[in-house]
ROGU-57620 format. One record per residue (C-alpha): x negated, y negated, z negated; residue in one letter; chain. Coordinates in steps of 0.05 Angstrom, whole numbers, padded with zeros to 5 digits. Layout:
<recs>
east: X north: Y up: Z resn: a chain: A;
...
</recs>
This chain:
<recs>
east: -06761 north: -02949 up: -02302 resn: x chain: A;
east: -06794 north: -03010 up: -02314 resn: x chain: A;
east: -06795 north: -03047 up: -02382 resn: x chain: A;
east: -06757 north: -03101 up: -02367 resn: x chain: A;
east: -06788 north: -03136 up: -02429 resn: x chain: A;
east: -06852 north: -03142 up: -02417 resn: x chain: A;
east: -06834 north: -03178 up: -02344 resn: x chain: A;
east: -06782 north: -03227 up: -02377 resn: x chain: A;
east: -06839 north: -03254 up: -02418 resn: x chain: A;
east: -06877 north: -03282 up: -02349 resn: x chain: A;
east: -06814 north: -03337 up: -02352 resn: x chain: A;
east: -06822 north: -03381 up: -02395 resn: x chain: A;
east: -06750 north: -03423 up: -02373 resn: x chain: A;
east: -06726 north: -03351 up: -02406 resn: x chain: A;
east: -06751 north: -03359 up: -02468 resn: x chain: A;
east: -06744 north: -03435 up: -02480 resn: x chain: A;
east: -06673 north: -03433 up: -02509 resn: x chain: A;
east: -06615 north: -03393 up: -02515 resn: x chain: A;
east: -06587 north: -03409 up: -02441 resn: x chain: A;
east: -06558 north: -03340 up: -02408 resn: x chain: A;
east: -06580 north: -03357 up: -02337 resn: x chain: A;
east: -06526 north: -03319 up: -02284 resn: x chain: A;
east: -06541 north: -03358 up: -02222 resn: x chain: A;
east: -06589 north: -03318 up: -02192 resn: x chain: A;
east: -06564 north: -03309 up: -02123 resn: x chain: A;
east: -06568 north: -03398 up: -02118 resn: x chain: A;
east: -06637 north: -03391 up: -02138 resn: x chain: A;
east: -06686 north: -03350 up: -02183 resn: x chain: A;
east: -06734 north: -03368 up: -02236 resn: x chain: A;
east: -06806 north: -03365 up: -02230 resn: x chain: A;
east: -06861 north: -03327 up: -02269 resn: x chain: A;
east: -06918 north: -03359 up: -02289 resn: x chain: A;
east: -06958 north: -03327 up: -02244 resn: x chain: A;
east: -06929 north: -03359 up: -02186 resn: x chain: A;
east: -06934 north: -03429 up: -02223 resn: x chain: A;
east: -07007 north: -03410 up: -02230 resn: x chain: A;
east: -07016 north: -03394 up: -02160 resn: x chain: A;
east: -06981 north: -03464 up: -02139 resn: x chain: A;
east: -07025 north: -03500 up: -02189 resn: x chain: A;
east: -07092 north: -03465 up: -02169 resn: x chain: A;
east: -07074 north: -03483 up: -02087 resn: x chain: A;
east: -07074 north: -03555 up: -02114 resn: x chain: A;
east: -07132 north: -03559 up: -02162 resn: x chain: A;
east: -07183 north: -03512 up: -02123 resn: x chain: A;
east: -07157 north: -03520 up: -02049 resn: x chain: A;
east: -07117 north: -03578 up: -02032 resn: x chain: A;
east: -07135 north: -03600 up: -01964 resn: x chain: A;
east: -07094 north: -03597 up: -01895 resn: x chain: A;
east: -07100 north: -03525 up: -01874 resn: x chain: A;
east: -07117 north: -03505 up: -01807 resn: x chain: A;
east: -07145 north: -03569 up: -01787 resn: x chain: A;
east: -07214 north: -03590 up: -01827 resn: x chain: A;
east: -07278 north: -03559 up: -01809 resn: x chain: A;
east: -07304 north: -03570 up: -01886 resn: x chain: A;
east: -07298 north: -03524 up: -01950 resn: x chain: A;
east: -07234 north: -03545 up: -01981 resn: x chain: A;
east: -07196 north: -03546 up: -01915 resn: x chain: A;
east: -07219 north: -03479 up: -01900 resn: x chain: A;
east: -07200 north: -03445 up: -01963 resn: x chain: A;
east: -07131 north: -03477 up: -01947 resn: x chain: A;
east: -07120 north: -03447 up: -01885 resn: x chain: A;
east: -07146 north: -03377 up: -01914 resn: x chain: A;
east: -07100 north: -03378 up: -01967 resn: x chain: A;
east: -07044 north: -03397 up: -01916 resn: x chain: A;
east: -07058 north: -03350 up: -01869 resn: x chain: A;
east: -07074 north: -03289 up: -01922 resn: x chain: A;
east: -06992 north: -03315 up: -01943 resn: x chain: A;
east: -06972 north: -03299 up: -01879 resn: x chain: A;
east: -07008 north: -03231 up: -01876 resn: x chain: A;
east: -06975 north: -03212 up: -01944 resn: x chain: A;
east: -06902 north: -03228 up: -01917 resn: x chain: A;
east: -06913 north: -03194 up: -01851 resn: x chain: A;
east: -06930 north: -03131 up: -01893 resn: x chain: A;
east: -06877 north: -03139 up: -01943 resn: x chain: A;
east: -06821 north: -03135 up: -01883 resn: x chain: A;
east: -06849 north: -03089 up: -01836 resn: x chain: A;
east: -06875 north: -03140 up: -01787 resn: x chain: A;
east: -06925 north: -03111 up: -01730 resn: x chain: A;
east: -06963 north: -03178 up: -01734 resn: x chain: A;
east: -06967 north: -03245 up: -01773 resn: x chain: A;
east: -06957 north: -03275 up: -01715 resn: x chain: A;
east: -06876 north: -03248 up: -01729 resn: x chain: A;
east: -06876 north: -03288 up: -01793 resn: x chain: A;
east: -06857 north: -03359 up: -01781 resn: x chain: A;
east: -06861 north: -03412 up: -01835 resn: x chain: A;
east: -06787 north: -03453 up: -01841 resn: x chain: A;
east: -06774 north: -03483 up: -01909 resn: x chain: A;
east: -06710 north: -03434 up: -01913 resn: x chain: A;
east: -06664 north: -03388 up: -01889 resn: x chain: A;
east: -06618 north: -03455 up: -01858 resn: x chain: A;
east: -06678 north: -03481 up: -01816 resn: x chain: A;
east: -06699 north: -03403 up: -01796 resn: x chain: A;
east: -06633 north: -03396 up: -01771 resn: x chain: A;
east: -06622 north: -03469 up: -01738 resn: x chain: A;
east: -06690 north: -03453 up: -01701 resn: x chain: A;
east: -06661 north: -03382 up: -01673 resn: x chain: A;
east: -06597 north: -03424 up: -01649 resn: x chain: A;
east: -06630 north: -03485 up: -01619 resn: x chain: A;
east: -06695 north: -03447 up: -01587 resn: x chain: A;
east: -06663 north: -03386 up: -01571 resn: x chain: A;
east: -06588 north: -03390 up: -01569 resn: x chain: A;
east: -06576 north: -03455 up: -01534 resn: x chain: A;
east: -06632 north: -03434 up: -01479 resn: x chain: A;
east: -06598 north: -03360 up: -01470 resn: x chain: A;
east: -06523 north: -03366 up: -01485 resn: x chain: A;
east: -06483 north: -03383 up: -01424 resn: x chain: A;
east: -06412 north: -03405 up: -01406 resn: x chain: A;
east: -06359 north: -03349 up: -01417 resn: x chain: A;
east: -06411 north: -03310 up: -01459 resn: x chain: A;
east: -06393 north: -03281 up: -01538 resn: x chain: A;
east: -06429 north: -03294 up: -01603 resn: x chain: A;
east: -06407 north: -03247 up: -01654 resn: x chain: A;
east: -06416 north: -03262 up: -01737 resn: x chain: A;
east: -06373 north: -03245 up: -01799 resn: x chain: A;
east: -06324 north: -03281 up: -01829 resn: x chain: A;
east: -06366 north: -03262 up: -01892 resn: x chain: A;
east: -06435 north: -03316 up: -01873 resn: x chain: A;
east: -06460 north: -03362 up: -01906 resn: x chain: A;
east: -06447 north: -03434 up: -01874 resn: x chain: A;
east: -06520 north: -03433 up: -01858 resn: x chain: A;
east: -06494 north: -03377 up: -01812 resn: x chain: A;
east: -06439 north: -03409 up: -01785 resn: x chain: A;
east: -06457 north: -03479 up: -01765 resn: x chain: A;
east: -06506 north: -03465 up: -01719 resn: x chain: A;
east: -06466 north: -03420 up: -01684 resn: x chain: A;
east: -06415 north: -03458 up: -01674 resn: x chain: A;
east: -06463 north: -03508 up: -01653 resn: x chain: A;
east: -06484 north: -03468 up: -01595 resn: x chain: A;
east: -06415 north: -03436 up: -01572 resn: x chain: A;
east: -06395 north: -03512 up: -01570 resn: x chain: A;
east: -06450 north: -03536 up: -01523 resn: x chain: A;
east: -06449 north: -03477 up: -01484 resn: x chain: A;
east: -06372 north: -03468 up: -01473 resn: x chain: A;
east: -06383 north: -03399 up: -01502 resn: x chain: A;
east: -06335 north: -03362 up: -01552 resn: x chain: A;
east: -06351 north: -03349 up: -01623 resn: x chain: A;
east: -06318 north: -03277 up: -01644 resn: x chain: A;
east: -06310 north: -03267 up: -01727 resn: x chain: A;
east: -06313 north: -03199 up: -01758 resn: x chain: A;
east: -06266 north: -03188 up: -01812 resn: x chain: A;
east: -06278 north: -03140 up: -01877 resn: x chain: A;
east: -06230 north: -03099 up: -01901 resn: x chain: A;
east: -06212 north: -03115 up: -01979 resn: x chain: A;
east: -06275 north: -03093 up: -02014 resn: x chain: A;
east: -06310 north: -03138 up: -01966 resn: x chain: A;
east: -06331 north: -03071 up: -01913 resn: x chain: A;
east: -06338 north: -03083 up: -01839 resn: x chain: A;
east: -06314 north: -03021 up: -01814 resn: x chain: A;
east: -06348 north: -02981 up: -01753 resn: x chain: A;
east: -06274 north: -02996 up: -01707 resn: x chain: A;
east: -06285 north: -03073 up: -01723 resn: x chain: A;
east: -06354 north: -03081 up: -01701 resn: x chain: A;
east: -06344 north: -03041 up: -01646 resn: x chain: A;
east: -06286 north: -03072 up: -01615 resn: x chain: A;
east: -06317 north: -03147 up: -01621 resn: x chain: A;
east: -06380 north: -03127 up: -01601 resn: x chain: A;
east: -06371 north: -03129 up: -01521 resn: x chain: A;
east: -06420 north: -03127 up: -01454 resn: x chain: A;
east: -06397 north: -03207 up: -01458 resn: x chain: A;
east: -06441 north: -03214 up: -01525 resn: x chain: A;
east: -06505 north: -03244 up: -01524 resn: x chain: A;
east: -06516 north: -03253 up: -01592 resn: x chain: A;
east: -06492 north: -03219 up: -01661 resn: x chain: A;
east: -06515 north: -03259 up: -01721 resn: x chain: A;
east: -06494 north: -03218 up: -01794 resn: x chain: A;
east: -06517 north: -03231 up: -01866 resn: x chain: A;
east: -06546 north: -03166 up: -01896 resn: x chain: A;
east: -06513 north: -03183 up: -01959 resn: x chain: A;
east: -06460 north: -03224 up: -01980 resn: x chain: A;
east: -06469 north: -03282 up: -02018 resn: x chain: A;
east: -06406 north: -03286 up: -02052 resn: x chain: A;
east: -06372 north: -03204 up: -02044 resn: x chain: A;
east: -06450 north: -03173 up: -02056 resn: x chain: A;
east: -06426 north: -03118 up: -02002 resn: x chain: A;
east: -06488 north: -03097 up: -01958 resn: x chain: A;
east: -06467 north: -03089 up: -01888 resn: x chain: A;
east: -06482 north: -03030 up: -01842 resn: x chain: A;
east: -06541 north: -03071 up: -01815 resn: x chain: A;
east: -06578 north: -03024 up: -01784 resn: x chain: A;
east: -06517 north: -02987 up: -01743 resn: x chain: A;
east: -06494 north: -03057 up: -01719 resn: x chain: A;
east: -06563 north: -03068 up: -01693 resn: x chain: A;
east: -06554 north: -03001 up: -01651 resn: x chain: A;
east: -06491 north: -03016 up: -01631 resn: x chain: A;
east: -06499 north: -03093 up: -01621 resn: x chain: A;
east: -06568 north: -03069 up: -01570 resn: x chain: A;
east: -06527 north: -03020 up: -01533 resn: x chain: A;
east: -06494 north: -03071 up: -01503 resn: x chain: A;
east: -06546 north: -03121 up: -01487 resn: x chain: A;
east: -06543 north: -03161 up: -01553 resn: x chain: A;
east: -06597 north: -03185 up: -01595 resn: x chain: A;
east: -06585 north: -03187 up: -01669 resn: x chain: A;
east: -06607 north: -03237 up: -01725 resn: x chain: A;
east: -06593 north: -03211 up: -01796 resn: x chain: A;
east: -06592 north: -03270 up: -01865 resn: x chain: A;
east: -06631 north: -03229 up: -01918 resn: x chain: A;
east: -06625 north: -03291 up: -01952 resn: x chain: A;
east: -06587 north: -03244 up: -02006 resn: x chain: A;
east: -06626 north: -03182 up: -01994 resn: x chain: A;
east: -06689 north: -03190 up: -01995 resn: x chain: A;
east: -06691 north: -03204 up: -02061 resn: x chain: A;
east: -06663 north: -03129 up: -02081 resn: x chain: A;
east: -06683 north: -03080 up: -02033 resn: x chain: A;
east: -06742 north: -03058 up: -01998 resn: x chain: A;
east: -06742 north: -03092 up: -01921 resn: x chain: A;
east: -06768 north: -03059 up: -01867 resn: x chain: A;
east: -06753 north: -03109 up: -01804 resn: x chain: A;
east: -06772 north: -03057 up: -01749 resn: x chain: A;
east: -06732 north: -02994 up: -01790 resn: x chain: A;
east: -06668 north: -03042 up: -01779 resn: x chain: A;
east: -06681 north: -03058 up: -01719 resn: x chain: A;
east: -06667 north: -03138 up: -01726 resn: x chain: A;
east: -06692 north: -03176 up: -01675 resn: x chain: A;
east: -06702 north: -03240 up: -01722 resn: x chain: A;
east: -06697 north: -03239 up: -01793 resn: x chain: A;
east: -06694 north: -03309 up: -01845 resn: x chain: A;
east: -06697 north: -03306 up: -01915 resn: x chain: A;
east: -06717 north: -03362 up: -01973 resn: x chain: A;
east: -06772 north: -03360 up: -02016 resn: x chain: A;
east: -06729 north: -03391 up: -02074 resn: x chain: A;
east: -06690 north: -03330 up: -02085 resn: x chain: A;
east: -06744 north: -03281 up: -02095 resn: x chain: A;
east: -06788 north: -03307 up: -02148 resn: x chain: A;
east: -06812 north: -03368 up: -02101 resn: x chain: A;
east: -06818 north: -03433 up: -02096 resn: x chain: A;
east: -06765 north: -03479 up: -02064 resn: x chain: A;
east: -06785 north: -03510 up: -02000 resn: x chain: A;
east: -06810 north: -03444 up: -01964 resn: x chain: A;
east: -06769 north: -03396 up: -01918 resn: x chain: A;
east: -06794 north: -03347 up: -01864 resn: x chain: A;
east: -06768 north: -03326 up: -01801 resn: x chain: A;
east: -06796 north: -03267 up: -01772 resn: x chain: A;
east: -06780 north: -03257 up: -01700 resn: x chain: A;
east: -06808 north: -03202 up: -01654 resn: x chain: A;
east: -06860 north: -03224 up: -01614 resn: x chain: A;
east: -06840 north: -03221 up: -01547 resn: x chain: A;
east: -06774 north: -03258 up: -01559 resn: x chain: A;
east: -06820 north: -03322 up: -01595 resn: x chain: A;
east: -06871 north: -03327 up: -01548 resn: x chain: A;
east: -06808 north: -03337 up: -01489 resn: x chain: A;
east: -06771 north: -03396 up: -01540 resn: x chain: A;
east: -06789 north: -03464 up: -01537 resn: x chain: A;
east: -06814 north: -03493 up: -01605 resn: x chain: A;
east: -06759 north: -03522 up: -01645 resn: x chain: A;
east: -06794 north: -03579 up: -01680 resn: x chain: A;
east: -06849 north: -03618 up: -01635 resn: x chain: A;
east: -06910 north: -03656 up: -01659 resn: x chain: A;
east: -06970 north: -03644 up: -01707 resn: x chain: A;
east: -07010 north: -03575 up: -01695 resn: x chain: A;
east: -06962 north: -03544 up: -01653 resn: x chain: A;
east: -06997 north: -03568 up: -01597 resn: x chain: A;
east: -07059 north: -03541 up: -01550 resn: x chain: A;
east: -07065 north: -03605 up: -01513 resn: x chain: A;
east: -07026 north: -03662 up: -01507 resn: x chain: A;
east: -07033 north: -03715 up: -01452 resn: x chain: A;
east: -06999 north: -03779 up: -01438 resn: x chain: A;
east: -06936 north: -03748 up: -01399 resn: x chain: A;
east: -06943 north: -03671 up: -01418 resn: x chain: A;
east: -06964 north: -03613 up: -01473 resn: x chain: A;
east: -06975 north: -03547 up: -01474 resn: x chain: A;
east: -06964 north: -03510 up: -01533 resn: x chain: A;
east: -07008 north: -03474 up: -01585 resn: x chain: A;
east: -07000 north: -03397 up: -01595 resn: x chain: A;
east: -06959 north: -03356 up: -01645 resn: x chain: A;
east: -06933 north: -03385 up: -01695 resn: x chain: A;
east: -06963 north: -03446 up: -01702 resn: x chain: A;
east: -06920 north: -03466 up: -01638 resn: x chain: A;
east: -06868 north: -03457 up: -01692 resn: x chain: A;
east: -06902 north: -03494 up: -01746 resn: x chain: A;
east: -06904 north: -03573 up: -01736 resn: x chain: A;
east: -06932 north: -03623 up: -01777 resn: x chain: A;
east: -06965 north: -03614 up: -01844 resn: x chain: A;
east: -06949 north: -03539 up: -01863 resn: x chain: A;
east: -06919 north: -03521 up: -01953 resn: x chain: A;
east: -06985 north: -03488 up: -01957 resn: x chain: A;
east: -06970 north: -03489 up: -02034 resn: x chain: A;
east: -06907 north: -03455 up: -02021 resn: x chain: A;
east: -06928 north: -03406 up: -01975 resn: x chain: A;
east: -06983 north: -03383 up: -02029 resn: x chain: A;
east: -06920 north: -03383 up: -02084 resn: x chain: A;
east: -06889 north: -03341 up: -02037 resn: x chain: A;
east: -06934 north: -03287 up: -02024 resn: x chain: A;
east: -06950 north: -03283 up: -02110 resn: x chain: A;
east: -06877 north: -03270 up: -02115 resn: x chain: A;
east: -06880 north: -03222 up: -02061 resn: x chain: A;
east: -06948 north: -03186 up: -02106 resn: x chain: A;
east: -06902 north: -03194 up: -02166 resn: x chain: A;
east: -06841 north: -03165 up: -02136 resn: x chain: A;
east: -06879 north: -03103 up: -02107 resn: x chain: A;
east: -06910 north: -03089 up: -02177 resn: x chain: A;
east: -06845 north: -03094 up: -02212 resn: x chain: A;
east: -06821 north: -03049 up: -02158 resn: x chain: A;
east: -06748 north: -03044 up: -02120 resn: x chain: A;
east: -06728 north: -02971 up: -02140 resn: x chain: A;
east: -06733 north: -03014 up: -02222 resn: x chain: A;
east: -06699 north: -03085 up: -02201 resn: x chain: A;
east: -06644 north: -03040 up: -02162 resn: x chain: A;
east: -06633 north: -02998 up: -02228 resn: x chain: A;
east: -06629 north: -03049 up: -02281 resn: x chain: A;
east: -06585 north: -03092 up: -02235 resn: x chain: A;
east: -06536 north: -03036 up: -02227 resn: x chain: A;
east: -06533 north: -03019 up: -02302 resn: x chain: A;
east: -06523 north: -03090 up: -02315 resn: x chain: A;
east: -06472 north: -03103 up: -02261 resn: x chain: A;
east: -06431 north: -03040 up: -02284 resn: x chain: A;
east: -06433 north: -03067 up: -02361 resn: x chain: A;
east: -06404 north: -03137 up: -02333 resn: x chain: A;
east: -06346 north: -03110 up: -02293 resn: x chain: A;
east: -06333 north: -03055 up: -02347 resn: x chain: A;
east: -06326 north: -03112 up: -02400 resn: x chain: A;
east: -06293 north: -03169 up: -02343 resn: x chain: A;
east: -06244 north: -03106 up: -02328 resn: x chain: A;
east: -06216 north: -03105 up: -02402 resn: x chain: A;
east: -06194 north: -03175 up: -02388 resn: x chain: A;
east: -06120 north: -03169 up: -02353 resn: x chain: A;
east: -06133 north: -03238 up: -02325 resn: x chain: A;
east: -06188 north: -03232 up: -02290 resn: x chain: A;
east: -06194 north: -03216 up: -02219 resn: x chain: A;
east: -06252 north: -03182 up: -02187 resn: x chain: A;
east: -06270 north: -03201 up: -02115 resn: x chain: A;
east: -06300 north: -03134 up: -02066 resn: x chain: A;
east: -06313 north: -03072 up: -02082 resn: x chain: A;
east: -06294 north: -03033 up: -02149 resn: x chain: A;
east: -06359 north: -02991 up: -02147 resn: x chain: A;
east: -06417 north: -03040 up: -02184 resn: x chain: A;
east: -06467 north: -03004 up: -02141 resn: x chain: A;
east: -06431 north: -03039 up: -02082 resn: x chain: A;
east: -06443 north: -03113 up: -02105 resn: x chain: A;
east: -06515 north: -03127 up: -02101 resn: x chain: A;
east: -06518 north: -03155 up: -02176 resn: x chain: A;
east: -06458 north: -03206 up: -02150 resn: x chain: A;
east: -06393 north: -03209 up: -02180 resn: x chain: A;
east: -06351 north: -03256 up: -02161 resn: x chain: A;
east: -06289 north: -03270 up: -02196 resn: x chain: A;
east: -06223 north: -03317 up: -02216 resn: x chain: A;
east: -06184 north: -03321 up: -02286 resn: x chain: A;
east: -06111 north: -03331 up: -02280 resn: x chain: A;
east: -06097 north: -03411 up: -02293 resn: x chain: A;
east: -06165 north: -03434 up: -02290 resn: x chain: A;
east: -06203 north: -03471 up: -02236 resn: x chain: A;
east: -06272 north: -03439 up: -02225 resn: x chain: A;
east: -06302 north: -03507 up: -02241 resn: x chain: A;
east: -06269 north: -03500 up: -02315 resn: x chain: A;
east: -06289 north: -03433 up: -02318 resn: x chain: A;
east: -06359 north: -03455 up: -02311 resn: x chain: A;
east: -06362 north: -03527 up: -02346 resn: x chain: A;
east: -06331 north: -03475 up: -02406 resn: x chain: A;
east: -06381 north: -03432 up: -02400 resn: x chain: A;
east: -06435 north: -03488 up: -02399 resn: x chain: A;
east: -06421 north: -03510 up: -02465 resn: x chain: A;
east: -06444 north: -03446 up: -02498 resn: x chain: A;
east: -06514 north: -03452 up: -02446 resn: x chain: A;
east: -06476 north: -03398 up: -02403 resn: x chain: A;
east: -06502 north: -03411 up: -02330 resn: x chain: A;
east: -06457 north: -03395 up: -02265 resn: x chain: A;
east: -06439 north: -03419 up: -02206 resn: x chain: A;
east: -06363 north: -03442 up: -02181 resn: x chain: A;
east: -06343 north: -03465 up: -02116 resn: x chain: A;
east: -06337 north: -03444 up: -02043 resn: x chain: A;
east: -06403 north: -03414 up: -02047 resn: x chain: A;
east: -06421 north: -03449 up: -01985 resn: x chain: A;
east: -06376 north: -03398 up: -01950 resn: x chain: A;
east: -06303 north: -03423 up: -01929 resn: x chain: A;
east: -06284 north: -03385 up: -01882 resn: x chain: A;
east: -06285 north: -03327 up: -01931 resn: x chain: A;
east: -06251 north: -03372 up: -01984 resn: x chain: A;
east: -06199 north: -03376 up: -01933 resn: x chain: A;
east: -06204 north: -03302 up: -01914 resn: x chain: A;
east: -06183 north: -03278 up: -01985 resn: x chain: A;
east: -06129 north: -03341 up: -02007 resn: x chain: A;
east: -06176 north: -03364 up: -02057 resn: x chain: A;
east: -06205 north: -03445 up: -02053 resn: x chain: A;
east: -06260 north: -03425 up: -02100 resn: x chain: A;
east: -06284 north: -03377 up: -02147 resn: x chain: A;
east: -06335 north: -03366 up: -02202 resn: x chain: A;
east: -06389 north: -03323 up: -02193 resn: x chain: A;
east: -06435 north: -03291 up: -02235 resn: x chain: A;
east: -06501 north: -03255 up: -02205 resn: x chain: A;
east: -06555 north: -03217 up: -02240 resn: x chain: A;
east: -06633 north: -03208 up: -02228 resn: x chain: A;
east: -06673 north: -03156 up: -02265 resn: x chain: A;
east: -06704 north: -03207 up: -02318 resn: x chain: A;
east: -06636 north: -03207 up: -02347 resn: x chain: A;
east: -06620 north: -03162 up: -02408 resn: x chain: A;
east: -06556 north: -03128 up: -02436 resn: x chain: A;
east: -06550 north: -03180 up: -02490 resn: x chain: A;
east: -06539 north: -03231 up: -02437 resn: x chain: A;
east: -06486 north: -03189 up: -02403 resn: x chain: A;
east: -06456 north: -03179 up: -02475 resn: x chain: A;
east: -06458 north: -03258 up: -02493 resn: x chain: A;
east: -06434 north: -03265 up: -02427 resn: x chain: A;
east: -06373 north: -03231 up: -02438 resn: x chain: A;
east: -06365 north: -03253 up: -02505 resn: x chain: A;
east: -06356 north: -03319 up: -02485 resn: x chain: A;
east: -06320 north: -03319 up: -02417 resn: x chain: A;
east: -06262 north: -03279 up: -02458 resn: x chain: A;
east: -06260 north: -03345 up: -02497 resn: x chain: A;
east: -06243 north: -03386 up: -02433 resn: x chain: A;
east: -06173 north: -03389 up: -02433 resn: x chain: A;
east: -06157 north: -03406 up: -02503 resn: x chain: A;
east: -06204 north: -03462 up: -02495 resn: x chain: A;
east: -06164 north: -03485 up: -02437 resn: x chain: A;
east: -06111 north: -03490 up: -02475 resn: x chain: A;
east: -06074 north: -03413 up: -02465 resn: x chain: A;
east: -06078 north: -03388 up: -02535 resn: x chain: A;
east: -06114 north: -03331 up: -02577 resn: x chain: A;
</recs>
């Protein structure tokens, strides 16, 4: 097990003031030795990668491409030219919707997601059943936010063309069966594209041992800077889809009524690339691989089992998913009886307690379990068991500030 302690000290937002920061799955902090990396791009490199012949431009476009290399091995990619540069999981999945659903999605044909996604999940989906006159199909969890085997396998149908499923959820925590969708989804002509927007962060991704057939996730949420997102896609499916974004270095040759196209990925990759953010990206990834995933899974599941064993000792307090904390991803979501989840967190805010409250960019699911909004809370292995304790400390005081009583 790792000592949490001597990582916690690489942030210095941590250690600046007494703020318990629980808003993890939004966005994580940075260690220093990503800011470092950022900072040294500027100050030793900063040129336009990948399109000046001198020093400074070529050091760029190493350290952009080396990025790429260290992503493609951190998911199980068989080739950089998988790993596609988006500047998050929203425009990784708008490009596999506008340059591959909208060109192979017909009238009449399915596309299958959960009722659980993220609105970057939805949206373009919709988008595409829409133009297409096709039918968007919703899987449905059972209580503890589970989408059994007879659910998937009665939505998924010859008609589907495409299943599109978050490998976490960003507001139950509940990891979906991924990897036996895939098998299923492919058995019946489907390709599959998974959000590890909320996974990636957690658990050890292998893109080929799942099977996906694309793959987004953020940067922001795994130690990174904002502004960077990847898409991996397998090869043979990109170099078939028209680029999404046109103009600046995605181009071969370009004459005054035609183009052709420039080869994996920079097809994918117009205009001036976040060669900073790319190089953030891959230090988090170095950081998060020495820190290790068997340590960040433990100390988030002894932390998440210390915050529902205290929230559970409050009567009022309801508990969204599953009752098992190894189920939840280091996400608990929750309400308080009386108390709008914006309360709950402007409460919380006074005493530097940091959450997030809302519809969690997921409404469909708000409107799955009869709830508007809630309050979550989500954990990262920086934090500590003093934080869970202040944290319960104080959200026990919520009602009475609101008015309720001792």
């Amino acid at each position: 097990m790792a000592n949490i302690g001597d990582y916690r000290k690489d942030f210095d937002i941590l250690n600046s003031g007494d703020y318990v920061y629980f808003d993890n799955a939004a966005t994580s902090q940075r260690p220093n030795q990503v800011l470092d990396a950022i900072s040294n791009f500027y100050r030793t490199a900063n040129a336009n990668p990948l399109r000046g012949l001198y020093d400074w431009s070529i050091a760029a476009t190493d350290m952009y491409e080396d990025s790429r290399r260290v992503v493609a091995d951190f998911i199980g990619a068989a080739t950089p030219e998988e790993i596609i540069f988006t500047r998050n999981t929203s425009e990784s999945l708008n490009l596999v919707a506008y340059s591959y659903g909208l060109d192979n999605v017909s009238e009449g044909d399915e596309v299958v997601i959960s009722v659980m996604e993220h609105h970057s999940n939805i949206l373009p989906w919709q988008m595409v059943c829409r133009k297409k006159n096709a039918k968007l199909v919703y899987l449905e969890p059972d209580e503890e936010g589970v989408i059994s085997k007879e659910e998937y396998e009665s939505k998924i149908t010859d008609r589907t063309k495409v299943v599109a499923i978050g490998h976490v959820s960003n507001v139950m925590g509940v990891t979906n069966p991924v990897k036996e969708i895939v098998a299923y989804a492919k058995s019946k002509g489907a390709i599959v594209v998974v959000d590890g927007a909320q996974s990636t962060p957690h658990m050890k991704i292998n893109v080929q041992d799942l099977g996906a057939d694309f793959f987004a996730f953020s940067g922001h949420k795994m130690l990174g800077p904002m502004g960077i997102g990847v898409l991996y896609g397998r090869k043979e499916l990109l170099e078939n889809m028209s680029p999404f974004l046109t103009g600046g270095e995605m181009i071969e040759y370009v004459t005054r009524t035609d183009a052709t196209y420039a080869e994996l990925p920079h097809k994918f990759e117009a205009g001036t690339v976040n060669a900073s953010g790319a190089v953030g990206l891959a230090e988090a990834i170095r950081y998060l691989q020495n820190v290790g995933f068997e340590a960040i899974e433990a100390q988030e599941q002894k932390l998440t089992a210390l915050l529902m064993e205290g929230m559970s000792k409050l009567p009022y307090i309801k508990i969204y998913g599953s009752k098992d904390p190894k189920k939840h991803c280091g996400i608990v979501t929750f309400t308080i009886d009386g108390v709008h989840p914006h309360d709950i967190s402007s409460v919380l805010n006074d005493d530097h307690v940091c959450i997030r409250a809302g519809h969690h960019c997921a409404q469909p699911l708000m409107q799955f379990i009869g709830e508007g909004s809630t309050a979550r809370a989500s954990l990262y292995f920086y934090n500590t068991e003093e934080e869970v304790k202040i944290f319960l400390e104080k959200l026990a005081k919520v009602r009475e500030v609101m008015g309720y009583g001792a």
